[in-house]
C-alpha positions as CSV (number, residue, x, y, z in Angstrom):
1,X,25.0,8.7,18.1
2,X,23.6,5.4,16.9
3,X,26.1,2.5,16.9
4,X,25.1,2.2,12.7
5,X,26.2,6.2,12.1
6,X,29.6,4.7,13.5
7,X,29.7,1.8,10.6
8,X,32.3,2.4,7.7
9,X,29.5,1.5,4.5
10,X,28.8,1.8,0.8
11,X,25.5,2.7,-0.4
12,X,24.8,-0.7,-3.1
13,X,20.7,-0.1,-3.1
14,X,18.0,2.0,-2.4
15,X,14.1,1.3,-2.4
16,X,11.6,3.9,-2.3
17,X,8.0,3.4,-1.9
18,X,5.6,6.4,-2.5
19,X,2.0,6.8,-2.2
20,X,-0.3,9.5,-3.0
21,X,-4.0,10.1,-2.2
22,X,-6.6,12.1,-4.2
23,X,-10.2,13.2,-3.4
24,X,-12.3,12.6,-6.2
25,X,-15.0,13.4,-5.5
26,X,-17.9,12.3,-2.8
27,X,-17.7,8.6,-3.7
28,X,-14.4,8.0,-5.1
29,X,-10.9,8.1,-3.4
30,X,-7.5,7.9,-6.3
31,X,-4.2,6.4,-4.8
32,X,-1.6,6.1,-6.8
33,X,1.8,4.0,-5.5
34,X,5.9,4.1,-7.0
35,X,8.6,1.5,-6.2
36,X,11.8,2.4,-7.8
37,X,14.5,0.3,-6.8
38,X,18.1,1.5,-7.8
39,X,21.8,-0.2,-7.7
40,X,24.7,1.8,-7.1
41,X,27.1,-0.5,-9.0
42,X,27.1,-3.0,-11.6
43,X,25.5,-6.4,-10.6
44,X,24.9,-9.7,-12.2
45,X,21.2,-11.2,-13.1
46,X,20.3,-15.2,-11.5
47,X,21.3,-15.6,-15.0
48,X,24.7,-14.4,-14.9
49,X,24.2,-11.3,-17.4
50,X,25.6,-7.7,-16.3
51,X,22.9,-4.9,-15.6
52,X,24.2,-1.3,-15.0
53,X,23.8,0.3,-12.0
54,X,20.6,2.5,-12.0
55,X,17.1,1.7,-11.7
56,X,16.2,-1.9,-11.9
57,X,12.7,-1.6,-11.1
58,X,10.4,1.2,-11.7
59,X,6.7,0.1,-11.0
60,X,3.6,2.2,-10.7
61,X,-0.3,0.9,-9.6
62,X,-3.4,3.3,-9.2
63,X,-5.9,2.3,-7.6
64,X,-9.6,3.7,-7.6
65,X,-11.6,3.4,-4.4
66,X,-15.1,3.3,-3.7
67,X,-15.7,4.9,-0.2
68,X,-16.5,4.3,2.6
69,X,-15.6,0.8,1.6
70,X,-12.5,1.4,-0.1
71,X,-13.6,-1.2,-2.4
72,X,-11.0,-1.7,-5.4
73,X,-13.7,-0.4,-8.6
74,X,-10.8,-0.3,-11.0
75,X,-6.9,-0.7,-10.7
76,X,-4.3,0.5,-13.7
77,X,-0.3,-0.9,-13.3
78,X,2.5,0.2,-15.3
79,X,5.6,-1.4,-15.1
80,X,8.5,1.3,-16.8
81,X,11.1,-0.6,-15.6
82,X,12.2,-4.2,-14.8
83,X,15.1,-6.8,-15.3
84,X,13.2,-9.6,-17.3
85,X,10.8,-9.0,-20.1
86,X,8.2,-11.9,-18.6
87,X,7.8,-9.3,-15.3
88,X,5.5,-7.3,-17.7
89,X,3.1,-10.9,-17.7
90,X,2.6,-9.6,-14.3
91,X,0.4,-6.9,-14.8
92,X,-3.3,-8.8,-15.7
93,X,-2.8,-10.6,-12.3
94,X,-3.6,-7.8,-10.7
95,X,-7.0,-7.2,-12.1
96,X,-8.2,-9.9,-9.5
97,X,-7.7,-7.5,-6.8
98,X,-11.1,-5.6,-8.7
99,X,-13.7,-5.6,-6.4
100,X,-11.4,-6.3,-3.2
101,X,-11.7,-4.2,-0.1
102,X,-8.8,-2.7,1.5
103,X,-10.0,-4.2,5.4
104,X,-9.0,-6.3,7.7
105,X,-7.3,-9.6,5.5
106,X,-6.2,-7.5,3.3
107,X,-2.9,-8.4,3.2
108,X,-3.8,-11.9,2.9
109,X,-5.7,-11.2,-0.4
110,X,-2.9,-9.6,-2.0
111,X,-0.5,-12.4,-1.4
112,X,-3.3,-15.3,-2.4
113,X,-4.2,-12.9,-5.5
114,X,-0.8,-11.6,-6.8
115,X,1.8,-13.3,-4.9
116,X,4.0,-16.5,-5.5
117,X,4.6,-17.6,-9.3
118,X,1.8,-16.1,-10.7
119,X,2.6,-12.4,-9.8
120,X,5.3,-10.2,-9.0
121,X,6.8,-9.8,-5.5
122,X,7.6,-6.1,-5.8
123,X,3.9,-5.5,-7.2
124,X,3.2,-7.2,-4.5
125,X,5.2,-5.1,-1.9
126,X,3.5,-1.9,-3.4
127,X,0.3,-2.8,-3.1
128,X,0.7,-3.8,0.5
129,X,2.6,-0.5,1.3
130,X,-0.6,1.1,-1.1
131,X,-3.2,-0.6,1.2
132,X,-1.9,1.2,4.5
133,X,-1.7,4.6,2.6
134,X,-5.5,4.3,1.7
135,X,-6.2,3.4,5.0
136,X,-4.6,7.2,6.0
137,X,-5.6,8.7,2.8
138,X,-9.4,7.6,3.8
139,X,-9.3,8.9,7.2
140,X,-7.8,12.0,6.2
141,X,-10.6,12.7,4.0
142,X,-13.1,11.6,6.9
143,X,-11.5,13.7,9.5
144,X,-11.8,17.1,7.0
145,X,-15.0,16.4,5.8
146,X,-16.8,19.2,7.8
147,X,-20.4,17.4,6.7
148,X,-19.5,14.6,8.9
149,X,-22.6,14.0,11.2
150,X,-21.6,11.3,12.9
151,X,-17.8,11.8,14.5
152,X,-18.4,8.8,17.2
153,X,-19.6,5.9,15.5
154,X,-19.7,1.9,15.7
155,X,-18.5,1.8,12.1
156,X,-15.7,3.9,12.7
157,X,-15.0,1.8,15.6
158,X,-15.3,-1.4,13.8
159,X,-13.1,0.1,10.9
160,X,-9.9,0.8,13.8
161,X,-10.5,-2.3,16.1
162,X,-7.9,-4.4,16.5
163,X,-5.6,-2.6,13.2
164,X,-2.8,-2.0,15.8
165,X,-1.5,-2.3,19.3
166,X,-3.1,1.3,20.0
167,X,-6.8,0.1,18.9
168,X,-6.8,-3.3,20.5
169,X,-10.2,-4.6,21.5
170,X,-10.0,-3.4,25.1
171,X,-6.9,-0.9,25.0
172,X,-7.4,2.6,26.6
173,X,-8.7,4.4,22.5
174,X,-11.4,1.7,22.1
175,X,-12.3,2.2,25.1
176,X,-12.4,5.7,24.8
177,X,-14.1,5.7,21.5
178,X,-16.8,3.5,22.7
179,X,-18.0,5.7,26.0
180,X,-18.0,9.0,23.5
181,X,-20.7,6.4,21.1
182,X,-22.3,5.1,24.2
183,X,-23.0,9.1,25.2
């Protein structure tokens, strides 16, 4: 038993980040990301009015991806719920992430695009979360596609170098992946 299972606590929030990926068809990849963020009791705004417990932000972005690039062609955002009526100016910043790849810097983008005052930081949050889904969602769709001539590749290598601990240039899977290339 964890030392936290032993803690006497109240629930007061809960987050929840969902993504989705959908084959559209040979070129096109559809993921679609949530954040709902819900109180369990009453709170007060920065500006001192009352909001209800329940959801205090319900956001939702879809994005459509050109593969293999997973190149942002078109983006939608909806925003169904949120404490201050200026959030909703959020939305247009987002159409600067048209025409972005989800790659390496990725993250860096997002932030330089959408982040700080000019964007939303839970738009923000989603689409970060949204960019690691893709990533799944694409290699998903790779790994089933039973046309696939070309398992061992230097572009598949290139795409997995250095995303994580486990494909670190010189770790024991990029090393692996590049003798099954080099065969």
């Amino acid at each position: 038993m964890s030392i936290f299972d032993k803690l006497d606590k109240t629930k007061i929030h809960t987050r929840q980040i969902s993504t989705e990926t959908y084959v559209v068809d040979e070129d096109y990849l559809l993921v679609e990301g949530v954040l709902k963020d819900d109180r369990t009791k009453v709170s007060r705004r920065s500006t001192g009015e009352l909001i209800p417990a329940g959801t205090i932000h319900h956001m939702v972005i879809r994005l459509l991806l050109k593969l293999p690039s997973l190149g942002i062609e078109d983006l939608e955002v909806e925003i169904i719920s949120a404490p201050y009526p200026d959030c909703l100016e959020t939305c247009e910043v987002m159409n600067g992430m048209k025409g972005v790849s989800i790659s390496s810097g990725f993250s860096k983008k997002v932030r330089s695009i959408a982040g700080g005052p000019r964007g939303c930081a839970h738009l923000v949050s989603l689409l970060l979360a949204m960019g690691q889904a893709a990533f799944q969602g694409f290699w998903t769709h790779e790994s089933t596609n039973t046309n696939q001539d070309n398992i061992y590749s230097e572009e598949r290598l290139r795409f997995l170098e250095g995303t994580c601990w486990a494909w670190r240039r010189g770790g024991k899977l990029q090393q692996t992946l590049l003798e099954k290339i080099q065969l």
